[in-house]
C-alpha positions as a Markdown table, in Angstrom:
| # | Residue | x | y | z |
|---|---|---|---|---|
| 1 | Unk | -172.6 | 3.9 | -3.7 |
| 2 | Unk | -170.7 | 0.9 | -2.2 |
| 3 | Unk | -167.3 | 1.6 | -1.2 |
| 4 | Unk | -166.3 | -2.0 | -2.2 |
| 5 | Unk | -167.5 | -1.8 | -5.8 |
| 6 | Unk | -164.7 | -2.9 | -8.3 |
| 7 | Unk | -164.9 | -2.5 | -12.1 |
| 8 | Unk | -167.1 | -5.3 | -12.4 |
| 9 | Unk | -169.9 | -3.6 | -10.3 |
| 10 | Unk | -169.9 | -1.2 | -14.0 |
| 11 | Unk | -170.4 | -4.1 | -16.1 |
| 12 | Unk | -174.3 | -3.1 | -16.9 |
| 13 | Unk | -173.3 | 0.4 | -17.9 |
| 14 | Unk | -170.6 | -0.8 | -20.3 |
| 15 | Unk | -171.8 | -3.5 | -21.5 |
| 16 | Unk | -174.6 | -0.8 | -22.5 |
| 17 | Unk | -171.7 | 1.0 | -24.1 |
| 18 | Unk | -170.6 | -1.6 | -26.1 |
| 19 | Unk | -173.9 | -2.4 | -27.5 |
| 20 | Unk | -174.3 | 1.9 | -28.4 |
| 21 | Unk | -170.4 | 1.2 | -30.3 |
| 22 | Unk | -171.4 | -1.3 | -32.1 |
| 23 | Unk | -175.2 | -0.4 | -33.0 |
| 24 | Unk | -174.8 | 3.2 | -33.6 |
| 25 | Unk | -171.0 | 3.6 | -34.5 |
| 26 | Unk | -172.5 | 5.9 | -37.4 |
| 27 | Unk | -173.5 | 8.5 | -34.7 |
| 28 | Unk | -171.1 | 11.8 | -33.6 |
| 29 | Unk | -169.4 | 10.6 | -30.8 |
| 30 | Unk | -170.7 | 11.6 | -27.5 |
| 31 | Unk | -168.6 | 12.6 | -24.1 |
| 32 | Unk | -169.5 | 9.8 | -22.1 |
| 33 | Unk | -169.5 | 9.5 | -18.1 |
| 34 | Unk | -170.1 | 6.1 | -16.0 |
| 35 | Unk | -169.4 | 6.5 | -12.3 |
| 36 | Unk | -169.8 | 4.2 | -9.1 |
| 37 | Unk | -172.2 | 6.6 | -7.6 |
| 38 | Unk | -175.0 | 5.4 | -10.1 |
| 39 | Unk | -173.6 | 2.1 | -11.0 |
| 40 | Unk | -176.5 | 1.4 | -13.1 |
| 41 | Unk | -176.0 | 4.7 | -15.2 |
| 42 | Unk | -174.7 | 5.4 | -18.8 |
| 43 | Unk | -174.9 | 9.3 | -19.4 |
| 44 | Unk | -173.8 | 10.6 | -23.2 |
| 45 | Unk | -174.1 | 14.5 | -23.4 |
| 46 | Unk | -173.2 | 17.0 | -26.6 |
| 47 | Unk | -171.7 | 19.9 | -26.0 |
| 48 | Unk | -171.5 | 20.9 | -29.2 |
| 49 | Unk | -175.4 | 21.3 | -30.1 |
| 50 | Unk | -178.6 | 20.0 | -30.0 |
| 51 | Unk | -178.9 | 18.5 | -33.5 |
| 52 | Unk | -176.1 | 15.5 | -32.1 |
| 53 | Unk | -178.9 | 15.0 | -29.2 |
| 54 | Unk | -181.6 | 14.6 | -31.8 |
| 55 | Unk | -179.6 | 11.9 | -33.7 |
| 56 | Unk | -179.1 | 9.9 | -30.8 |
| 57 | Unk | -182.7 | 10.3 | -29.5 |
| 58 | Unk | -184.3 | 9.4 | -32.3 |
| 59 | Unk | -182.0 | 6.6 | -33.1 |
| 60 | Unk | -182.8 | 5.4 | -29.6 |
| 61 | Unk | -186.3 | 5.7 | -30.4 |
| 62 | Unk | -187.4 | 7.9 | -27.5 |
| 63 | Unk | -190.0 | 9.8 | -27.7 |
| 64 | Unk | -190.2 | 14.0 | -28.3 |
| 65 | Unk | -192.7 | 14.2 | -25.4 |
| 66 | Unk | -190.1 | 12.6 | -22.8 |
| 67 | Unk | -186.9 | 15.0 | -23.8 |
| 68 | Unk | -187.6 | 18.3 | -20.7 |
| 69 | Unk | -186.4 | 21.3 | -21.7 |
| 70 | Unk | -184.5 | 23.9 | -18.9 |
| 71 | Unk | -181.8 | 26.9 | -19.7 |
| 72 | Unk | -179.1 | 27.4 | -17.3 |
| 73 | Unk | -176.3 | 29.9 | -16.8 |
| 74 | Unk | -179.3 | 32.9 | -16.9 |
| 75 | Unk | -180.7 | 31.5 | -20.2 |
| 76 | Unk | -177.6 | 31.9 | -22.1 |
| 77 | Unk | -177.4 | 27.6 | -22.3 |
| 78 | Unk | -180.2 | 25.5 | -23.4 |
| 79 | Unk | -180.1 | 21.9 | -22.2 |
| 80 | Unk | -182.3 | 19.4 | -23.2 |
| 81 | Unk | -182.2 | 16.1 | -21.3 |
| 82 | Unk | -183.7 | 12.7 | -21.7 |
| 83 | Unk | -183.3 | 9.0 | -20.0 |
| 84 | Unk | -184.5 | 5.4 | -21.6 |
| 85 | Unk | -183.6 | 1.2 | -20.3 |
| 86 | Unk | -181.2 | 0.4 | -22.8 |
| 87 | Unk | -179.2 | -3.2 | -22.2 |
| 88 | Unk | -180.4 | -3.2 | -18.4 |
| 89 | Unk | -178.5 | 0.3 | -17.9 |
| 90 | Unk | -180.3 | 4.0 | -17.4 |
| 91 | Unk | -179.4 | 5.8 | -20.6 |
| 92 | Unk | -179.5 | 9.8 | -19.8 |
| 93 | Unk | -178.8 | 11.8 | -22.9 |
| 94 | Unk | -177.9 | 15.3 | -22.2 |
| 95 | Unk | -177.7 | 18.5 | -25.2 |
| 96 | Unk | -176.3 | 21.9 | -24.5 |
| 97 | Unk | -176.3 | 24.4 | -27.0 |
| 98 | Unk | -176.1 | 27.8 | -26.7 |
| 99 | Unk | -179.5 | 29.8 | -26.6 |
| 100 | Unk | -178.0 | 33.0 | -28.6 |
| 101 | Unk | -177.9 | 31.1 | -31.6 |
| 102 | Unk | -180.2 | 29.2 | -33.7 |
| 103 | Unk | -180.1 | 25.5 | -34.0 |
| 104 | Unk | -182.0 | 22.9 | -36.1 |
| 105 | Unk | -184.0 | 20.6 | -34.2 |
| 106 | Unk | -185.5 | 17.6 | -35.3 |
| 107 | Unk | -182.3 | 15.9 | -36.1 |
| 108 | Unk | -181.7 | 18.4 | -39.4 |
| 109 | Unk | -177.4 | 18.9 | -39.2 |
């Protein structure tokens, strides 16, 4: 992280984000965080289930076999997390859910 970096030191990440508004406006909106720690980073999570991430995932074409699997807070959250290049950024998609109930994965709403 550069203690100098201004705005413009973000432009990859949002310019990344403007692309994702304008390609895939017809996706449930994601919580989105862009920080100048990782300048070159776009991360969109969904906290409110898994088949949001699965929209997004496939949409972005990435593949089942890259998305890792992990539970946190003693298995009571899943969280399933994946990263792509998309417009020169890192793209990190990141799904909670919660692991006592069931959810449809595979992009199935």
């Amino acid at each position: 992280m550069s203690e100098d970096l201004t705005l413009d030191g973000l432009a990859v990440p949002l310019r990344a984000l403007r692309l994702l508004a304008v390609d895939f406006s017809h996706l449930p909106a994601p919580d989105v965080h862009v920080s100048p720690v990782f300048p070159d980073r776009l991360e969109l999570s969904f906290h409110r289930g898994l088949p949001d991430f699965e929209v997004w995932r496939e949409a972005l074409g990435i593949s089942p076999g890259a998305v890792v699997y992990r539970e946190q807070g003693d298995g009571r959250t899943r969280v399933l997390k994946a990263s792509a290049d998309f417009a020169g950024s890192v793209l990190e998609l990141t799904g909670y859910s919660n692991a006592c109930a069931p959810e449809p994965i595979g992009g199935a709403a």
